[in-house]
C-alpha positions in Angstrom: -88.1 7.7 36.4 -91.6 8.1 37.3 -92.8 10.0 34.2 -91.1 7.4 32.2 -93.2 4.4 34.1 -96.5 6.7 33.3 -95.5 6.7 29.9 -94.9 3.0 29.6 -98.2 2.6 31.4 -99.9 4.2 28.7 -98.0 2.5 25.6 -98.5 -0.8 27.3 -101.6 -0.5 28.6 -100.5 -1.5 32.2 -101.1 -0.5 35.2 -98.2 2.2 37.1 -99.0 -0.1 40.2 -98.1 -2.7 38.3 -94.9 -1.2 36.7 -94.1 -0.4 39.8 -94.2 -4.0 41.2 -92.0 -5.1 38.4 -89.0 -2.1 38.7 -88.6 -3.1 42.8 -88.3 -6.8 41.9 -85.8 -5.9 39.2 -84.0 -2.7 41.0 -84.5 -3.4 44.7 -84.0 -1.3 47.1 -81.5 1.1 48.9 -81.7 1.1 52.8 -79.5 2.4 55.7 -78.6 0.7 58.8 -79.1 -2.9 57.6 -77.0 -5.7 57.0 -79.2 -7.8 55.3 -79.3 -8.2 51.8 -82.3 -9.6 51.2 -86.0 -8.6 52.9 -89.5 -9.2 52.9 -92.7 -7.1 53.6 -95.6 -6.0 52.7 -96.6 -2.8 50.1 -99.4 -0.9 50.1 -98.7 1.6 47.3 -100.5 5.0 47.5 -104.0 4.9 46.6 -103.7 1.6 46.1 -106.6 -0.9 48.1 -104.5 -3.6 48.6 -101.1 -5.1 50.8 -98.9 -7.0 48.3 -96.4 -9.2 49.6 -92.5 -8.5 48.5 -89.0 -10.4 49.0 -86.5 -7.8 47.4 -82.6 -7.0 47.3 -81.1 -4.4 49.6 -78.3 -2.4 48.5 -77.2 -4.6 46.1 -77.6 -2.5 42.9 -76.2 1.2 43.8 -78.0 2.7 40.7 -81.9 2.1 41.8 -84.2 4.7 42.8 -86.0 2.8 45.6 -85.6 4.1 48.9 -87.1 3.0 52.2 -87.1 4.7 55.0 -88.8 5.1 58.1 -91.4 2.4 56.6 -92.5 5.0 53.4 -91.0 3.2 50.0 -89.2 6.2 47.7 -88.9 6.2 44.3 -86.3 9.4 43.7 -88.1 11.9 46.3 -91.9 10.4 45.6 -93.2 9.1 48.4 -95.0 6.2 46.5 -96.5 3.6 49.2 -95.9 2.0 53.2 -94.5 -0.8 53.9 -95.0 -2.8 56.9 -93.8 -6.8 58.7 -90.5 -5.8 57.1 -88.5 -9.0 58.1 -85.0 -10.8 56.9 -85.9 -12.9 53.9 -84.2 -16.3 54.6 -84.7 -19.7 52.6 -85.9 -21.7 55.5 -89.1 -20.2 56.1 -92.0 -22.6 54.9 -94.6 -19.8 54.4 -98.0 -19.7 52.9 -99.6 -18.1 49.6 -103.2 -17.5 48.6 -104.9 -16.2 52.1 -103.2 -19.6 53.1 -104.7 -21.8 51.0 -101.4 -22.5 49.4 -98.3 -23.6 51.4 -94.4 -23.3 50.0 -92.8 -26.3 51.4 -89.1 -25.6 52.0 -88.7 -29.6 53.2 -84.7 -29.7 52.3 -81.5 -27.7 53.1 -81.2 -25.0 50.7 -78.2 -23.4 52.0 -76.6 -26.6 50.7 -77.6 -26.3 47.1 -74.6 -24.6 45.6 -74.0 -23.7 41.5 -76.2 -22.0 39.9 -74.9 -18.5 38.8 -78.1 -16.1 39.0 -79.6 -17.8 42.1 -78.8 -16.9 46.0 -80.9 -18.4 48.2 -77.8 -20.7 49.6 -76.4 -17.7 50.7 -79.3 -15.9 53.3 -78.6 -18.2 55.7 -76.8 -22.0 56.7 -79.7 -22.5 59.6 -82.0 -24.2 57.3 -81.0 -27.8 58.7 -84.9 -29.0 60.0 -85.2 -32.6 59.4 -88.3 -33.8 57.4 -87.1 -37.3 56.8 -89.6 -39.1 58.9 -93.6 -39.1 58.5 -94.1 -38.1 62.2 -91.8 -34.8 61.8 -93.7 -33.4 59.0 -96.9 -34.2 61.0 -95.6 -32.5 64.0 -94.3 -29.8 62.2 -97.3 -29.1 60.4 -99.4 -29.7 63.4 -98.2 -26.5 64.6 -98.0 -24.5 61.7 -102.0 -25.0 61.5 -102.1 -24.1 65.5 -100.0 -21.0 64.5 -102.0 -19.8 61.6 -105.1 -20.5 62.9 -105.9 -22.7 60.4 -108.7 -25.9 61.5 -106.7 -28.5 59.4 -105.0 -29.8 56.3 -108.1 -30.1 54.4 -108.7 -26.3 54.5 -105.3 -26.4 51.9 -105.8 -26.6 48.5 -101.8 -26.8 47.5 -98.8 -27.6 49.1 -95.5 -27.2 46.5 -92.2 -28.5 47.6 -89.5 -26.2 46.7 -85.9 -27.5 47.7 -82.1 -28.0 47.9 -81.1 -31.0 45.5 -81.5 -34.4 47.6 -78.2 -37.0 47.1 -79.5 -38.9 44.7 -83.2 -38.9 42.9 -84.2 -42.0 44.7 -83.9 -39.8 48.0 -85.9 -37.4 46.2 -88.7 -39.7 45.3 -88.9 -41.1 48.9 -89.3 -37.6 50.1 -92.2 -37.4 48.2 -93.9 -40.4 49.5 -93.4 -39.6 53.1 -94.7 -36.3 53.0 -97.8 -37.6 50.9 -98.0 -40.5 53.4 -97.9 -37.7 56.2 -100.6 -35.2 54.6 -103.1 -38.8 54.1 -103.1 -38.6 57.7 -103.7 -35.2 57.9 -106.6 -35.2 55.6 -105.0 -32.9 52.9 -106.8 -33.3 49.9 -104.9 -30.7 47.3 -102.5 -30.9 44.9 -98.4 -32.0 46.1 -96.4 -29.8 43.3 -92.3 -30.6 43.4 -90.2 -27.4 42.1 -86.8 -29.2 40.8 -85.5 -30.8 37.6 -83.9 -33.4 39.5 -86.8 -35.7 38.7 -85.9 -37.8 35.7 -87.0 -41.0 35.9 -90.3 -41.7 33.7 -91.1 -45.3 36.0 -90.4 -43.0 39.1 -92.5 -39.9 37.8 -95.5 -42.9 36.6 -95.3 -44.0 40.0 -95.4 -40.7 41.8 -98.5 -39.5 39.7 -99.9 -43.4 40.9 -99.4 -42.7 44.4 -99.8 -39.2 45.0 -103.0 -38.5 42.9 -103.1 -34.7 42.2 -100.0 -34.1 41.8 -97.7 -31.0 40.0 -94.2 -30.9 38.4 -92.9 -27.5 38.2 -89.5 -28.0 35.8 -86.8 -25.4 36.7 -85.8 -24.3 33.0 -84.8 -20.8 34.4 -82.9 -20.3 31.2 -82.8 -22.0 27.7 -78.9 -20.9 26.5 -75.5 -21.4 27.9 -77.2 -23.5 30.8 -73.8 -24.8 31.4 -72.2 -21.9 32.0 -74.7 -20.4 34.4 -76.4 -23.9 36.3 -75.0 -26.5 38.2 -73.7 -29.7 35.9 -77.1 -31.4 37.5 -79.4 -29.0 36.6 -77.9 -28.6 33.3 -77.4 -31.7 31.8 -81.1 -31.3 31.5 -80.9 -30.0 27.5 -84.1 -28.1 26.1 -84.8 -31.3 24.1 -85.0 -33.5 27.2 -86.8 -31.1 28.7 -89.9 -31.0 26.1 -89.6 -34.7 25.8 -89.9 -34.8 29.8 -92.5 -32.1 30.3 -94.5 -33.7 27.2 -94.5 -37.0 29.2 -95.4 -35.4 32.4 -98.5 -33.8 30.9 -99.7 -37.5 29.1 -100.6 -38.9 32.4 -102.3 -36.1 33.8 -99.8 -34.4 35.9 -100.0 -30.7 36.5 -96.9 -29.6 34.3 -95.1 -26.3 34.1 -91.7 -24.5 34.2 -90.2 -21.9 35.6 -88.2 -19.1 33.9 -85.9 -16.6 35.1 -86.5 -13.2 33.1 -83.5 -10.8 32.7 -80.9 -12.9 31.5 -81.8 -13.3 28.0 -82.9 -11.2 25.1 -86.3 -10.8 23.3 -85.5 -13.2 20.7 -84.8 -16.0 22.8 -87.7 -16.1 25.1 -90.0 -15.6 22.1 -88.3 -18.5 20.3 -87.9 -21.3 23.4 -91.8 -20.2 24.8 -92.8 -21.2 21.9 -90.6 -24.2 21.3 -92.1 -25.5 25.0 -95.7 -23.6 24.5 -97.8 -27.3 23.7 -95.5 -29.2 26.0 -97.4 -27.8 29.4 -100.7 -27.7 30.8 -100.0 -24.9 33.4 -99.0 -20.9 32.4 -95.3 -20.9 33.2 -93.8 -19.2 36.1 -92.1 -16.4 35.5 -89.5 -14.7 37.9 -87.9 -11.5 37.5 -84.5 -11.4 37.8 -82.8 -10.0 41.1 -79.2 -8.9 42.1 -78.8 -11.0 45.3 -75.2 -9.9 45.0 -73.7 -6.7 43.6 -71.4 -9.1 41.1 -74.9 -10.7 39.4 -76.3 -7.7 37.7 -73.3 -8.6 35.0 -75.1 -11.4 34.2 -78.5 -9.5 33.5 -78.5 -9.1 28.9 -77.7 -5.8 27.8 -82.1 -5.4 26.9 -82.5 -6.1 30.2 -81.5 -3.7 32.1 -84.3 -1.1 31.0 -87.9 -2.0 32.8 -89.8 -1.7 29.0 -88.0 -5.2 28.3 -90.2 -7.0 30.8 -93.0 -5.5 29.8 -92.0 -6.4 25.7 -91.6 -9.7 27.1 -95.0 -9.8 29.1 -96.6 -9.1 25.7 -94.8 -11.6 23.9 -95.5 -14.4 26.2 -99.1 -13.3 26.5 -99.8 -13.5 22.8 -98.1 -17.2 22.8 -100.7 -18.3 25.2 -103.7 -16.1 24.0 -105.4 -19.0 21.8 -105.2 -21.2 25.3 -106.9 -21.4 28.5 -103.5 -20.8 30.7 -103.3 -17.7 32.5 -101.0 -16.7 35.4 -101.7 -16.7 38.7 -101.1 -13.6 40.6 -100.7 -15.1 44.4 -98.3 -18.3 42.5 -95.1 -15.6 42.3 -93.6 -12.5 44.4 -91.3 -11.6 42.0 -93.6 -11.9 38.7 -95.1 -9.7 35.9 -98.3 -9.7 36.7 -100.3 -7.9 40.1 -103.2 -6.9 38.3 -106.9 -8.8 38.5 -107.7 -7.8 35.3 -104.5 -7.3 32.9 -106.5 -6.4 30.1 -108.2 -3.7 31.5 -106.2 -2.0 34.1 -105.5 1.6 33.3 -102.3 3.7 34.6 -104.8 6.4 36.6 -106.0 3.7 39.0 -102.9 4.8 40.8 -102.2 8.6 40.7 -98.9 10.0 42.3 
């Protein structure tokens, strides 16, 4: 397997370090004495001058060539890197991004957010109950997240993005996001508020929001453009493709930071290359893109036949790259653990940066 990733290093003109990155989001990793399925940690592949952050799969797909043990990551018998701060990977954590200049906001109970086929965050844990519904608990909490981190105060953070569990209703939602923009006024944060969700709907609600809030981000979660009935919860699906131009069109009008995210695995070639496009002018932000992982052994059946095979994220890396080339969006390598890109300099990188 390795030769093959040196070989697609070569015909893609990306970096092994970087193939590698992709192959453990997609194949995870086999580990004894656990009973986690799910961990995070960070990498520092050999020869390699940096510590990347992962959240992979353990044991839940028997056929992948990732081993770790004793803190040295396998791939077959190659030794390929060290891993250290190997700790469960849970969905309440609230962590940061971006030598902490960027904050993921976990503000609602996630374990509660129940549906959607391909996702299993609800499932790490039920302890995700903290209650942010008052002003004065998000500024206490935060208080000492700052005091923990070291960090002088909210001012120092350029984003905050709220990624949650569906509220009741969207009106909940909305008032959410007031109160925890009323809290970070207080606490002098002056960066952009992003939401992660499709429950926002509303376009007097979204006007509103973009009034109050200032600098603010909608991150729609697409995740995948056919049978989103089948795979999403009724919520999340009702959303059709067209609504969802027609809403991220709208969102971008009044200068709101607008993107989606999209889970890659689950459908072929054709179909990304057809629905990027379809969305390409509706967004003023490079979409995020997340590789598709087996949090359960039964979800690798709904992974498309193409795939499977690691060269079919790196055919649809290309793809997507030449749909944005004539514009000024490029990804964001701290934005996403489980992306396509770990490279500075995509363009450029060349597979002997990294020998093994």
């Amino acid at each position: 397997m390795l030769e093959y990733f040196k070989t697609l290093s070569k015909m893609y003109n990306v970096s092994l370090e970087n193939i590698l990155s992709i192959a453990l989001n997609r194949y995870g990793i086999l580990m004894d004495d656990i009973e986690d399925n799910r961990i995070r940690f960070n990498l520092k592949l050999n020869n390699s001058k940096k510590e990347t952050f992962f959240a992979v799969c353990v044991n839940t797909y028997e056929d992948s060539k990732f081993v770790l043990k004793d803190n040295i990551l396998y791939l077959e018998n190659n030794p390929i890197g060290t891993v250290d701060n190997i700790e469960k990977d849970t969905c309440t954590s609230t962590y940061f991004r971006n030598n902490k200049k960027a904050i993921t906001f976990n503000s609602n109970s996630r374990s509660k957010c129940v549906g959607c086929k391909f996702c299993g965050t609800y499932s790490l844990t039920d302890d995700d109950s903290i209650d942010f519904s008052t002003k004065d608990k998000i500024i206490n909490f935060y208080q000492e997240l700052l005091e923990e981190n070291k960090i002088e105060s909210m001012n120092k953070v350029e984003d905050v993005t709220i990624c949650t569990g569906c509220f009741e209703t969207e009106d909940d939602l909305v008032k959410h996001l007031l109160t925890v923009k009323e809290a970070f006024n207080e606490m002098n944060f002056n960066g952009r508020l992003n939401y992660i969700g499709s429950q926002l709907r509303d376009y007097d609600k979204i006007k509103m929001l973009s009034k109050e809030i200032g600098d603010f981000g909608i991150y729609l979660t697409i995740e995948k453009f056919l049978d989103r009935e089948k795979f999403m919860r009724k919520e999340k699906a009702s959303l059709t493709l067209d609504k969802a131009k027609e809403f991220l069109n709208y969102c971008s009008s009044i200068g709101i930071t607008t993107t989606f995210l999209y889970i890659l695995g689950l459908e072929d070639l054709d179909t990304i290359k057809k629905y990027f496009n379809y969305l390409k002018d509706s967004i003023n932000k490079f979409p995020i893109i997340q590789v598709f992982q087996d949090y359960t052994k039964e979800q690798e059946n709904y992974r498309c036949e193409q795939g499977k095979d690691i060269e079919y994220y790196l055919k649809a890396r290309k793809i997507i790259e030449d749909i944005f080339k004539d514009t000024n969006l490029n990804p964001k390598l701290w934005e996403c653990f489980r992306s396509l890109y770990y490279d500075e300099n995509k363009e450029k990188v060349k597979c002997k940066k990294m020998i093994i």
